[in-house]
Residue frames relative to the residue before (quaternion, step in Angstrom):
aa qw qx qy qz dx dy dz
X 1.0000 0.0000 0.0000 0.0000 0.00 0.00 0.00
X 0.3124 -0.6917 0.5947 0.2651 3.53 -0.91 0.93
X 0.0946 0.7948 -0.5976 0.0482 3.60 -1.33 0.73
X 0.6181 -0.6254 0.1311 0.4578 3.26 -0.99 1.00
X 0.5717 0.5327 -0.5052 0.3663 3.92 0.73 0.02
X 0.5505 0.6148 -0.3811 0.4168 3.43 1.18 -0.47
X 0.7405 0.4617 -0.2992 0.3861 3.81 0.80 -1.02
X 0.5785 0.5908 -0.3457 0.4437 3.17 1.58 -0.99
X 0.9125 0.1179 -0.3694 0.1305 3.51 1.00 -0.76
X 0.2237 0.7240 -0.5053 0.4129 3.02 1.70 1.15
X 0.8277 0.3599 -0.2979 0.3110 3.60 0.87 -0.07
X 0.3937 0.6093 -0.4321 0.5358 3.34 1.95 0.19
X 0.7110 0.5038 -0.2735 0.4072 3.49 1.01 -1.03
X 0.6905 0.4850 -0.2700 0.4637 3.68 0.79 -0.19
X 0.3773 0.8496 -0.2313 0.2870 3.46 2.05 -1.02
X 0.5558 0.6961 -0.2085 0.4038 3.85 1.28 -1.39
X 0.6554 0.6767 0.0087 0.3353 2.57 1.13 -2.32
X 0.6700 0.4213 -0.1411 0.5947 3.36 0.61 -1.84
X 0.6515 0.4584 -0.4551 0.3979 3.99 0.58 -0.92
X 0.5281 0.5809 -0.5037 0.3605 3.68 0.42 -1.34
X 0.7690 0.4585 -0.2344 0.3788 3.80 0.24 -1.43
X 0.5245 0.5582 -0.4593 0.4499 3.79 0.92 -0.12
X 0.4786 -0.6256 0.5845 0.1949 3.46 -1.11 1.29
X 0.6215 -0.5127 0.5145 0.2936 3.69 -1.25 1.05
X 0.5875 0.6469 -0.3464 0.3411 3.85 0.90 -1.64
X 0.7195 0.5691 -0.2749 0.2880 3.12 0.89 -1.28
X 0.3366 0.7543 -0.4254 0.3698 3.39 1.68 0.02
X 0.7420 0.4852 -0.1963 0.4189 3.55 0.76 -1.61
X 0.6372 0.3759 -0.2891 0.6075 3.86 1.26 0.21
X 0.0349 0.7922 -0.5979 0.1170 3.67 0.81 0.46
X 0.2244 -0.7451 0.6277 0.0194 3.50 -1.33 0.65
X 0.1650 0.8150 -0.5500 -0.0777 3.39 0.13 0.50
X 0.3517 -0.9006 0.2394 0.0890 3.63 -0.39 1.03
X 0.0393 0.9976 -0.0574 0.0000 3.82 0.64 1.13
X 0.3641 -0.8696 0.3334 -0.0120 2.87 -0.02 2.39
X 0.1759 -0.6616 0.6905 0.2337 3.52 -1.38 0.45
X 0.2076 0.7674 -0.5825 -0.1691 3.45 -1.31 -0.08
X 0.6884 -0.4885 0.3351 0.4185 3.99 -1.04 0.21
X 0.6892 0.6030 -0.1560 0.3702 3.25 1.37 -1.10
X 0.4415 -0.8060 0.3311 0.2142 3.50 -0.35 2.01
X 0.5858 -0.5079 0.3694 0.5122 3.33 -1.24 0.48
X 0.7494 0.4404 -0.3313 0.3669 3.41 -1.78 0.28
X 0.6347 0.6710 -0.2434 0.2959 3.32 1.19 -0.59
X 0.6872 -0.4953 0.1092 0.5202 3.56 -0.06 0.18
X 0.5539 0.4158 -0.3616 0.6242 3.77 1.24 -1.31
X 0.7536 0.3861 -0.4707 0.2481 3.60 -0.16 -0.40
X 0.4740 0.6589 -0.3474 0.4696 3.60 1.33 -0.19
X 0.7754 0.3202 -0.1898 0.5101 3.11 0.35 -1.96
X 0.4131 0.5614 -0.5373 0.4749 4.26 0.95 0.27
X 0.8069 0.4594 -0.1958 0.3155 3.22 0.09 -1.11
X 0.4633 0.4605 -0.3862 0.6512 3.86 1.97 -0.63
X 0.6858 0.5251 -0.3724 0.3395 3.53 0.31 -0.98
X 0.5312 0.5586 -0.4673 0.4328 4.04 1.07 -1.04
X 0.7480 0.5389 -0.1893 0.3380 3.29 0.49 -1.73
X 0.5246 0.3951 -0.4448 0.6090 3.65 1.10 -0.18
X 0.5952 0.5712 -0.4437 0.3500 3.60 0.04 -1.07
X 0.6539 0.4114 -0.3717 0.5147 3.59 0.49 -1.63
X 0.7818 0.4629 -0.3377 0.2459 3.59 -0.32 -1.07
X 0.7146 0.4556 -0.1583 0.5066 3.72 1.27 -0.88
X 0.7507 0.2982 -0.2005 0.5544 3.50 1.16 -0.05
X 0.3755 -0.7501 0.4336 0.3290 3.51 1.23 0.00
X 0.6363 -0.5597 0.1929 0.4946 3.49 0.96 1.24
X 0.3365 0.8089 -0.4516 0.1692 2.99 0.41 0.56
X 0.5221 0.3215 -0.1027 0.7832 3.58 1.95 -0.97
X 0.0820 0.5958 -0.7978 0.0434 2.66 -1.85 0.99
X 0.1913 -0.8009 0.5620 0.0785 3.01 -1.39 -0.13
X 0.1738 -0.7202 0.6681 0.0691 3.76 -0.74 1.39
X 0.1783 -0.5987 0.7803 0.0302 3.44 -1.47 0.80
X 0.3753 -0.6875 0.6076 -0.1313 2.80 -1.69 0.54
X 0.0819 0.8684 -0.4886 -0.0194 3.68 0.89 0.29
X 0.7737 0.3816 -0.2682 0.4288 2.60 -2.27 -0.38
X 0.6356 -0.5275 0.4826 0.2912 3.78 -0.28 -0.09
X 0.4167 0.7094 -0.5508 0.1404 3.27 1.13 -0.43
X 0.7113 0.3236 -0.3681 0.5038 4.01 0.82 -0.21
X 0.7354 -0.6163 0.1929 0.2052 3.78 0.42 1.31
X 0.5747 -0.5668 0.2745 0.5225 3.28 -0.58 0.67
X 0.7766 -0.4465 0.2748 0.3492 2.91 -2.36 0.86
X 0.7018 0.4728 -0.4049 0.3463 3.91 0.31 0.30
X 0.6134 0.4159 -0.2479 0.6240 3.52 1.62 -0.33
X 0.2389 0.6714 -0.4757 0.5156 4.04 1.84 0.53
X 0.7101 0.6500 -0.1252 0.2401 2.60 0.30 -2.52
X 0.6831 0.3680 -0.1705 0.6073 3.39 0.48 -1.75
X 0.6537 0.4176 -0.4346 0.4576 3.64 0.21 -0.83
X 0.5284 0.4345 -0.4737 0.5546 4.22 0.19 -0.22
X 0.8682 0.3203 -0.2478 0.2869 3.45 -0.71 -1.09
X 0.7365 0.3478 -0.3416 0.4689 3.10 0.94 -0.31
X 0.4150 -0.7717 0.3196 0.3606 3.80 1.64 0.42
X 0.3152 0.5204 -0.7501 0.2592 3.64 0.27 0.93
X 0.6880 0.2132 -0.2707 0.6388 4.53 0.91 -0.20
X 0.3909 -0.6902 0.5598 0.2396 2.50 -1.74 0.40
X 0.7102 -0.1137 0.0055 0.6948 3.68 1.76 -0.64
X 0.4790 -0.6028 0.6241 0.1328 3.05 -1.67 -0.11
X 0.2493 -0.5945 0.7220 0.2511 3.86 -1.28 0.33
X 0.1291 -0.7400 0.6599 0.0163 3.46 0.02 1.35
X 0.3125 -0.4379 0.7873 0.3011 3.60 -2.25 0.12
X 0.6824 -0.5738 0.3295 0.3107 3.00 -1.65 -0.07
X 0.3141 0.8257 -0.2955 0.3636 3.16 1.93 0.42
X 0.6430 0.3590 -0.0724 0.6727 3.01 0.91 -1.47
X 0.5106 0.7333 -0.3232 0.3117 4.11 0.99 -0.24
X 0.8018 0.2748 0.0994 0.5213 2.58 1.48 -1.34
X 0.4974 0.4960 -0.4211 0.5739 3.21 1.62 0.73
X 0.6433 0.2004 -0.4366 0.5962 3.62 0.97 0.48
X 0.8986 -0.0710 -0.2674 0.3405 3.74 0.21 0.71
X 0.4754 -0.8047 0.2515 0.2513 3.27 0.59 1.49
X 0.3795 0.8204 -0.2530 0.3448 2.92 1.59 -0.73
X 0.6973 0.5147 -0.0731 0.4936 3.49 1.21 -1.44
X 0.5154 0.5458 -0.4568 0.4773 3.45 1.16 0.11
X 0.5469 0.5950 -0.3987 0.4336 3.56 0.64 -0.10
X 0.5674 0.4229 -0.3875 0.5908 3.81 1.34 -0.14
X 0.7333 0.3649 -0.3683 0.4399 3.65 0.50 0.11
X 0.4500 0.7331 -0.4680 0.2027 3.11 0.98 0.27
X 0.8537 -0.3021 0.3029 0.2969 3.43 -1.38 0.63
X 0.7822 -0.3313 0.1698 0.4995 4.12 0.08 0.56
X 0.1660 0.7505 -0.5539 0.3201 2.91 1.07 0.99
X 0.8815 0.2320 -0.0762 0.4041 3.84 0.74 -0.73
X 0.1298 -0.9480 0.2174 0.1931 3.48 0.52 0.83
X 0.8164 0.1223 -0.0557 0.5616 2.86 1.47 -1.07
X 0.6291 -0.4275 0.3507 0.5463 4.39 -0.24 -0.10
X 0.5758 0.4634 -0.3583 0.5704 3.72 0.54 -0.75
X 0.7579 0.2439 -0.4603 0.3927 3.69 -0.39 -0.73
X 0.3805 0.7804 -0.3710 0.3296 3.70 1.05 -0.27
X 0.7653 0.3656 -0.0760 0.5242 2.76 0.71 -1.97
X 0.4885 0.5454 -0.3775 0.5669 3.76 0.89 -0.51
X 0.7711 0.2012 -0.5063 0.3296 3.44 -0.41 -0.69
X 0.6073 0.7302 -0.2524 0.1851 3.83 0.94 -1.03
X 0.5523 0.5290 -0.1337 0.6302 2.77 2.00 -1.02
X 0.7775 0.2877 -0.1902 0.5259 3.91 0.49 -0.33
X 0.8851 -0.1176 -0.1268 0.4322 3.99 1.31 0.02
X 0.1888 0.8427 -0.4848 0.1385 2.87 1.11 1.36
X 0.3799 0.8249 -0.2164 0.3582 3.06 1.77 -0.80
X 0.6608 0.4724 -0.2175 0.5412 3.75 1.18 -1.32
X 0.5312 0.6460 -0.2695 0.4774 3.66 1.24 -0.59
X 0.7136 0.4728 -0.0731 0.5118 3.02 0.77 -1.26
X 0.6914 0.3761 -0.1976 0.5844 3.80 0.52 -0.73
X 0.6662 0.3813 -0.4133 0.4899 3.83 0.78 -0.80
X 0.7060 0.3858 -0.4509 0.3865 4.05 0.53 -0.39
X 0.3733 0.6760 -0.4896 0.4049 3.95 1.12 -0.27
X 0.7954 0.3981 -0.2746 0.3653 3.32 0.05 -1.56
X 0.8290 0.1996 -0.3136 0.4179 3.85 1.35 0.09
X 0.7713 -0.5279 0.0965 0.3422 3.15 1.08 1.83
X 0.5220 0.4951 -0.3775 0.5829 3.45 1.61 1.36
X 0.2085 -0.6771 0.6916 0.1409 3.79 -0.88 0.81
X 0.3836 -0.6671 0.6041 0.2072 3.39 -1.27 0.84
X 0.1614 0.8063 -0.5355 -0.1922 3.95 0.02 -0.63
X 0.7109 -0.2285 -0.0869 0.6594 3.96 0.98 1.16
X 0.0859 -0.6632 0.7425 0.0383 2.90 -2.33 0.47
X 0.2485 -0.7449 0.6190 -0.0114 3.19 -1.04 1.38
X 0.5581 -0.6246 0.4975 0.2257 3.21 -1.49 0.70
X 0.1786 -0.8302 0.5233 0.0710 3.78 -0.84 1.11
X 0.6476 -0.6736 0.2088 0.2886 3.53 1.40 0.28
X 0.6588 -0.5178 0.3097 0.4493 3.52 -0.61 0.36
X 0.2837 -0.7635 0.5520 0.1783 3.44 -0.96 0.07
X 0.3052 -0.8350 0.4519 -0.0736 3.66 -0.29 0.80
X 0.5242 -0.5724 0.5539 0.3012 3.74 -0.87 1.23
X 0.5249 0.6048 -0.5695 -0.1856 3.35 -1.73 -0.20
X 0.1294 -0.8545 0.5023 0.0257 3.31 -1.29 0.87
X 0.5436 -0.6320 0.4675 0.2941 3.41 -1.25 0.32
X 0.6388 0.3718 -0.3070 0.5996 3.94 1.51 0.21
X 0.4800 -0.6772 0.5057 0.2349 3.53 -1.03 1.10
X 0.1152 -0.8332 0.5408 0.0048 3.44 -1.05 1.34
X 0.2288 -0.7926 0.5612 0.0667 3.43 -0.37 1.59
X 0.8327 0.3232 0.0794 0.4425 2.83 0.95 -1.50
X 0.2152 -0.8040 0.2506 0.4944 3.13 -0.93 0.08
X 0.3563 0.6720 -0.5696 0.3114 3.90 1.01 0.49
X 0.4703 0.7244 -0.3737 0.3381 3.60 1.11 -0.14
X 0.5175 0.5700 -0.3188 0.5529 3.52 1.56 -1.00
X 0.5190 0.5472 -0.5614 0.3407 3.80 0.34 -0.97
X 0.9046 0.3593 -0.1546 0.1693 3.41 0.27 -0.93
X 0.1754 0.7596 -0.4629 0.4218 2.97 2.30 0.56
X 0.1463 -0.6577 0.7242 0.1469 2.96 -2.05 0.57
X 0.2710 -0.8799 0.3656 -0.1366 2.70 0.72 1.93
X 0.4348 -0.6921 0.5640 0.1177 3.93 -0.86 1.37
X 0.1383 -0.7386 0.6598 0.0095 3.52 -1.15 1.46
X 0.1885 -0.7792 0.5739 0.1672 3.68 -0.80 0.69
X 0.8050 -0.1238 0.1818 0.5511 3.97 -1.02 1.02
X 0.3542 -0.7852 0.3791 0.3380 3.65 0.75 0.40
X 0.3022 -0.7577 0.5551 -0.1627 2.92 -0.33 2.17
X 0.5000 -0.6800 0.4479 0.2949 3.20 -0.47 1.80
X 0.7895 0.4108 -0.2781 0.3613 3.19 -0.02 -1.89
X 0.7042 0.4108 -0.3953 0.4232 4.01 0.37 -0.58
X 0.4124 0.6797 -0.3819 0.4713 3.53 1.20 -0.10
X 0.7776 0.4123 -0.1110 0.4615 3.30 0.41 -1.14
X 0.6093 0.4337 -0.3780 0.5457 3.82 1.52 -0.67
X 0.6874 0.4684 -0.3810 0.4036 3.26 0.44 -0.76
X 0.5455 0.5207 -0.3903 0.5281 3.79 0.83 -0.53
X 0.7463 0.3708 -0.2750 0.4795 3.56 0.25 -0.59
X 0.7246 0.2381 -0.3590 0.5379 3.83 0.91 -0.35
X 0.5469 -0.5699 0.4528 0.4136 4.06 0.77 0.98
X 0.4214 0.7403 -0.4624 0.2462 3.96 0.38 1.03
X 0.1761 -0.8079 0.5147 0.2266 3.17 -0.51 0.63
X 0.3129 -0.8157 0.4645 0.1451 3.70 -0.14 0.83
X 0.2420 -0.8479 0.4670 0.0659 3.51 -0.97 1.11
X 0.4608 -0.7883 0.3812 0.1448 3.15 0.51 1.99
X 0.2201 0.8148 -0.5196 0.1329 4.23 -0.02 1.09
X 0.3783 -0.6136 0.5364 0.4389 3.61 -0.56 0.28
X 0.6676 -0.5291 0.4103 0.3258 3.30 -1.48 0.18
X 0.6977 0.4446 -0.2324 0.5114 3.63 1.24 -0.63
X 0.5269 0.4034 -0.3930 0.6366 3.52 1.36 0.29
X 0.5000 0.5825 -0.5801 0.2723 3.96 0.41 -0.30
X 0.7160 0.4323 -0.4565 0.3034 3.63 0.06 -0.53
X 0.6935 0.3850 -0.2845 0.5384 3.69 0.97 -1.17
X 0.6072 0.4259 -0.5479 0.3870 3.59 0.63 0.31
X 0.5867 0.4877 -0.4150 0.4957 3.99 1.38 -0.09
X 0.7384 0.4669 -0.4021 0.2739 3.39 0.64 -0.51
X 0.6754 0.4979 -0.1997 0.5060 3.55 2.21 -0.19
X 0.5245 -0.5801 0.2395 0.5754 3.34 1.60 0.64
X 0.4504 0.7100 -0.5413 0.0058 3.53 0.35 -0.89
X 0.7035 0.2944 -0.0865 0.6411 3.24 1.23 -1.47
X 0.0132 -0.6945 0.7167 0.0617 3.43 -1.46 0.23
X 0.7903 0.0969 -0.0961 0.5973 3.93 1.20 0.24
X 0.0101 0.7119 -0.6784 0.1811 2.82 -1.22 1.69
X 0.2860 -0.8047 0.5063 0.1194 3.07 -1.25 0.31
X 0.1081 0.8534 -0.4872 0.1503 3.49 -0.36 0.72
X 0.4842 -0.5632 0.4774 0.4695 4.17 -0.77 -0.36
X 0.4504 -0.5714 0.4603 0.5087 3.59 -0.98 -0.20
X 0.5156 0.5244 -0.5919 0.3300 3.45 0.29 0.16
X 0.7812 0.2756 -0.3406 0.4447 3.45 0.54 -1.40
X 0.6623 0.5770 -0.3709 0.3013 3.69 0.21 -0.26
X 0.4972 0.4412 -0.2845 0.6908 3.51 1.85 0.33
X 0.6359 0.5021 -0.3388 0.4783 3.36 0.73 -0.41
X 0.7170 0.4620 -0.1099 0.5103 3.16 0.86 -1.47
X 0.3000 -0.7879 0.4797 0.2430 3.92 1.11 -0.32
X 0.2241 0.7284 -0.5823 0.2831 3.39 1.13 1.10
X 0.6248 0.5420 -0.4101 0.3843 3.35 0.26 -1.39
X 0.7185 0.4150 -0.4168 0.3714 3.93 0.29 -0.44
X 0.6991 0.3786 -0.3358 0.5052 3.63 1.05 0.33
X 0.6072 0.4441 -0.3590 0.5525 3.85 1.11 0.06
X 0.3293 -0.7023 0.5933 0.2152 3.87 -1.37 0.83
X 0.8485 0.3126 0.0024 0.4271 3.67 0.80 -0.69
X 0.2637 0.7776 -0.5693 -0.0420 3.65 -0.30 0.83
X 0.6686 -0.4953 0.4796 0.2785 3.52 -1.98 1.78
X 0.2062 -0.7160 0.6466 0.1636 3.81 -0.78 1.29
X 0.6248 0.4750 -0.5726 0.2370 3.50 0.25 0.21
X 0.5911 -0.4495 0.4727 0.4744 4.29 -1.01 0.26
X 0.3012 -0.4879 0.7944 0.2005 3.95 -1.47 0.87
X 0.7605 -0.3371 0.3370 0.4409 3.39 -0.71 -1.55
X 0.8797 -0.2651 0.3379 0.2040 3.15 -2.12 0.14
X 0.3828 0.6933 -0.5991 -0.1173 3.78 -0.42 -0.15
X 0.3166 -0.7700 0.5156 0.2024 3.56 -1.54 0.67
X 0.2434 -0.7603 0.5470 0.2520 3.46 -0.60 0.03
X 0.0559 -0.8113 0.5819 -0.0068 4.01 -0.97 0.67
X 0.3255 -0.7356 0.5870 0.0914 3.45 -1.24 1.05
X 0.1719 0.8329 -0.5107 0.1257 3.63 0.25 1.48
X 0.2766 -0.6356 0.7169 0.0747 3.18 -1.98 0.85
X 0.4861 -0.5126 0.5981 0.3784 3.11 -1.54 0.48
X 0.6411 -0.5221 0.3337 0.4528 3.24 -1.48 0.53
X 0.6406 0.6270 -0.1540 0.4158 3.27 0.73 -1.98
X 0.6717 0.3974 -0.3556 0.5142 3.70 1.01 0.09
X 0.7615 0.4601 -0.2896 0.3530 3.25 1.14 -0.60
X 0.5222 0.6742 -0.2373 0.4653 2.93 1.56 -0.70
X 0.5162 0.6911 -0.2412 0.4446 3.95 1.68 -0.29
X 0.7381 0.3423 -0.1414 0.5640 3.05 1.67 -0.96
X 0.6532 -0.5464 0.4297 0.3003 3.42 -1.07 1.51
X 0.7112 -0.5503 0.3768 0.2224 3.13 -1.61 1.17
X 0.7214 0.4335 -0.3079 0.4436 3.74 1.09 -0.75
X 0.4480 0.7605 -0.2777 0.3793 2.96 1.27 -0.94
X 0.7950 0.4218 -0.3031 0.3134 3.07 0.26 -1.70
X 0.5055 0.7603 -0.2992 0.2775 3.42 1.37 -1.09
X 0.6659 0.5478 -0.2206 0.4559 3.30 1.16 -1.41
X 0.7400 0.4112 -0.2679 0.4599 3.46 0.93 -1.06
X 0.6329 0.5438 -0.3622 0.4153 3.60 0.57 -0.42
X 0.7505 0.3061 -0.2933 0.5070 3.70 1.07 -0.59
X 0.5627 0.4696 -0.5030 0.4582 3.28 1.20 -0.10
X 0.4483 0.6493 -0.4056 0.4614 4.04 0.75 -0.62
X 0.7481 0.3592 -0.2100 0.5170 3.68 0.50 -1.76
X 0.6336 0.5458 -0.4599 0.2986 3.30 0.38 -0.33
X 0.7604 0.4407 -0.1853 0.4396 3.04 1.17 -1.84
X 0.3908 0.7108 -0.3645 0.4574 3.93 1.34 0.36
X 0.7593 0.2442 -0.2011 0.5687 3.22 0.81 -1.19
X 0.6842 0.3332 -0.5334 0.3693 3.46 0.47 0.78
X 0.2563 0.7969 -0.3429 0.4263 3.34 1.57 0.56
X 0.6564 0.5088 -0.1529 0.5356 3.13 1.18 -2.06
X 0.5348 0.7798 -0.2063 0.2515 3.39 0.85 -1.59
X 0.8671 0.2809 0.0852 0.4025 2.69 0.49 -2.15
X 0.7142 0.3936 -0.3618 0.4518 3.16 1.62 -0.40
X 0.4929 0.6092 -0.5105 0.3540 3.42 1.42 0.64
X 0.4839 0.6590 -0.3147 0.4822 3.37 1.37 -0.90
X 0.8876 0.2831 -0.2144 0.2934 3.56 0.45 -0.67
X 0.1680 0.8036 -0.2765 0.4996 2.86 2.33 -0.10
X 0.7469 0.3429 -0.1586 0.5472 3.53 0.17 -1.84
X 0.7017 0.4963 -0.2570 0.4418 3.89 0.47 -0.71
X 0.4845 0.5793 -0.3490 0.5548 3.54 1.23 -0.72
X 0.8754 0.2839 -0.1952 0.3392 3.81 0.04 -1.67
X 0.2356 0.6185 -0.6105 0.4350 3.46 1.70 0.51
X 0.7823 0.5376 -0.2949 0.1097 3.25 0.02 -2.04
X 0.7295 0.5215 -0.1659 0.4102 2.60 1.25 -1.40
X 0.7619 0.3451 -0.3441 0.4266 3.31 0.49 -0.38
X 0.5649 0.4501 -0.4911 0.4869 3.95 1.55 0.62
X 0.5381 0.5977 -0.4323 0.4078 3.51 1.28 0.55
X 0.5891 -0.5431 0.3248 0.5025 3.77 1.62 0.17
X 0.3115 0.7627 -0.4261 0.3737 3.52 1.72 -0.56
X 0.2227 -0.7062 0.6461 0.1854 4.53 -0.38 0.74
X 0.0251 0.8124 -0.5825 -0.0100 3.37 -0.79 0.75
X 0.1036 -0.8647 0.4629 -0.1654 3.22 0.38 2.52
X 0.3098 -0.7083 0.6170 0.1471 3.12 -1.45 0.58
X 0.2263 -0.8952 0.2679 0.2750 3.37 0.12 1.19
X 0.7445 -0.5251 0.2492 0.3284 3.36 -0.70 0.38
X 0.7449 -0.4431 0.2631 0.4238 3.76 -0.83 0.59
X 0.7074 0.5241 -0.2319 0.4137 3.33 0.58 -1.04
X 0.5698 0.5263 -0.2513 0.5789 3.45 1.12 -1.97
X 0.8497 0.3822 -0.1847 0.3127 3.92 -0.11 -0.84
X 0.3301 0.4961 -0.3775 0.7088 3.73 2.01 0.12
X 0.5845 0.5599 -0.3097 0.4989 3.63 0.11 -1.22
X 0.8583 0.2058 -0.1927 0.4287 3.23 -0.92 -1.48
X 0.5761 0.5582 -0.4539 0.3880 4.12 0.77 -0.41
X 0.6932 0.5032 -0.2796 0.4337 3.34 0.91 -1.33
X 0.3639 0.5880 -0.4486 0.5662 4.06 1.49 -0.23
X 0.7277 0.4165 -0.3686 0.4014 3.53 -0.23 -1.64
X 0.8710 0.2180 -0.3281 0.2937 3.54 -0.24 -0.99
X 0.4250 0.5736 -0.5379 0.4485 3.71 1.23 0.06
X 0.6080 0.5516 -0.3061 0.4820 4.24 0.85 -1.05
X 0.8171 0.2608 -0.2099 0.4693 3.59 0.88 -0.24
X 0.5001 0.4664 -0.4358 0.5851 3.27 1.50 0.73
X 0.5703 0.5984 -0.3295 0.4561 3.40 0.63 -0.76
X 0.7674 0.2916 -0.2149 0.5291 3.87 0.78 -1.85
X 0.4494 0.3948 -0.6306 0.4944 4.56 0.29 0.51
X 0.0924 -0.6859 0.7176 -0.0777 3.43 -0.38 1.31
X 0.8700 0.1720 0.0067 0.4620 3.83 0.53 -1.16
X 0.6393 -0.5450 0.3324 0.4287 3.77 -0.77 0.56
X 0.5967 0.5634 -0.3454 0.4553 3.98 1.39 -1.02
X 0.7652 0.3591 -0.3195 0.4282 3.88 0.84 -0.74
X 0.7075 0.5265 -0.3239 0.3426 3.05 1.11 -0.33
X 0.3378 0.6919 -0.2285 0.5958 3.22 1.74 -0.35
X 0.7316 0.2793 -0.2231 0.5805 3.81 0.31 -1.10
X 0.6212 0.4973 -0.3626 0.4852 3.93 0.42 -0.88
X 0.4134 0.4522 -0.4607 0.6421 4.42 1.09 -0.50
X 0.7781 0.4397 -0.3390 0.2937 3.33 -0.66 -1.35
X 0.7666 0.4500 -0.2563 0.3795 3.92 0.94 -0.66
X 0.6011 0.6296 -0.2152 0.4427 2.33 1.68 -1.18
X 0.7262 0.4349 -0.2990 0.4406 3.95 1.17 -0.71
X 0.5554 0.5684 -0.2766 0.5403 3.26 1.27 -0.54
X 0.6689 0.3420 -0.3001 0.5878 3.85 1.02 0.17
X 0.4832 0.5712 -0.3904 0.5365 3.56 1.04 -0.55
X 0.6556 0.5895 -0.2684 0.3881 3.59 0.59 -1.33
X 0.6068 0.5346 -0.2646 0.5253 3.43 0.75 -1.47
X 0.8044 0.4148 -0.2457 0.3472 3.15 -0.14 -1.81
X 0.4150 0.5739 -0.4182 0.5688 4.20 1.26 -0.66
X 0.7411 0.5616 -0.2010 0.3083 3.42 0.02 -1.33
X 0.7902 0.2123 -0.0277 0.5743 3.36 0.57 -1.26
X 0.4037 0.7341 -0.4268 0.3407 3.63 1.12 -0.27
X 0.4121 -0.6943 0.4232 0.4111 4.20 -0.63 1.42
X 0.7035 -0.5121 0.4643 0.1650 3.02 -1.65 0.96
């Protein structure tokens, strides 16, 4: 079966090739290509950016480069936005936040237990990542790869047995996220609307007592040293994407482009890789930080499923998401048929 790791590596392998044929000239039209992204220096995308420059030079004869921008210093994923279109950037390493404010469409990957395990992840990416890709084209963005960023994950400084126990969370809202909107409505929460850089000093002043985050970012972020308890079951999905405006990409010669897209996909899947690798290393920490890493009981987890699928009725507002949500939804059905015990 061909799959998308298969094309990527039939096209890293072929990459050399295409370079030999790039004219030297093309030096004097360099492109150097300039991204913003949330993700702090040192961090993994900013690493694997920096392996990724260094292929670029070598396979294009410097011709691509590439400036990042971390940390947010160029503002949250709606002042990105304006900053793309109006061409001071050219793209962004977007999450699927900022995914899904150019095509709403993409909130439906964050839905609620929609994804259970990394494999069905990878399965769906490999069999329709493609529709991702073709639905952001049509509003003037080229994807050129997307890596997995990992499950996200309750944690809280009040013990949850139950789930009427959440009522009483003082529960973290991001940029008002549809889909947590809707859980919290369904578990009677009132959400406490914080920027992310205020989340820690809003735990250390009670405001919040539950947030949600992966162990990577929540070690990163030095939450975990103010929460006693994180929920072992998966919240949701987050993706990560390497976009360009169109009108930038379209600047770069036809062979060219080849080189950068598989060199992009390549460096993605060690994105995925690496942020699984640290995932597992993250929930060491946390739980040698006193941090209870529970699995919640039968009841809490019937409960909290029967939330998820009411959170994904509720969010097919329109025939187009619901239409895409089928489409994921069979393409996981598939897997799960597939791999399901004998």
């Amino acid at each position: 079966m061909i799959t998308y790791r298969t094309i990527i590596v039939f096209g890293i392998a072929v990459i050399f090739g295409v370079a030999l044929s790039i004219p030297a000239t093309i030096h004097a039209s360099a492109l150097t290509l300039k991204l913003a992204t949330m993700a702090p220096e040192g961090s993994i995308w900013m690493q694997e950016i920096d392996l990724l420059n260094k292929d670029l030079e070598t396979a294009t004869n410097g011709s691509i480069k590439i400036k990042v921008y971390p940390g947010g210093i160029m503002g949250d994923d709606d002042v990105v936005l304006r900053k793309i279109r109006v061409g001071q950037l050219d793209g962004a390493l977007f999450t699927t936040n900022a995914l899904s404010k150019m095509n709403s469409d993409i909130y439906v990957l964050t839905y609620p237990g929609i994804f259970k395990t990394s494999d069905e992840v990878d399965y769906y990416l490999d069999r329709q990542s493609g529709y991702l890709f073709t639905s952001l084209q049509s509003k003037g963005y080229e994807v050129l790869g997307m890596m997995s960023l990992g499950f996200t994950y309750t944690y809280t400084t009040v013990p949850i047995e139950k789930i009427e126990d959440m009522k009483n969370a003082k529960a973290w809202l991001w940029d008002n996220d549809p889909v947590m909107t809707a859980m919290y409505s369904h578990l009677g929460v009132t959400p406490i609307a914080v920027g992310i850089g205020d989340v820690m000093t809003a735990l250390q002043t009670g405001l919040l007592n539950t947030v949600f985050n992966t162990p990577t970012g929540i070690v990163s972020l030095q939450w975990f040293t103010r929460v006693r308890e994180m929920i072992d079951l998966p919240l949701t999905h987050s993706f990560g994407a390497f976009v360009l405006k169109s009108q930038t990409w379209e600047k770069i010669p036809d062979d060219v482009r080849l080189i950068v897209r598989d060199l992009v996909q390549k460096h993605a899947l060690e994105i995925t890789r690496k942020t699984r690798e640290e995932d597992q290393k993250a929930r060491g920490v946390i739980s040698g930080k006193n941090v209870s890493i529970k699995k919640p009981g039968p009841e809490l987890t019937s409960d909290l499923q029967k939330v998820f699928g009411n959170v994904v009725t509720d969010l097919q507002k329109d025939a187009e998401s619901a239409e895409f949500f089928r489409s994921v939804s069979d393409t996981l059905t598939e897997y799960r048929t597939a791999h399901s015990p004998s």
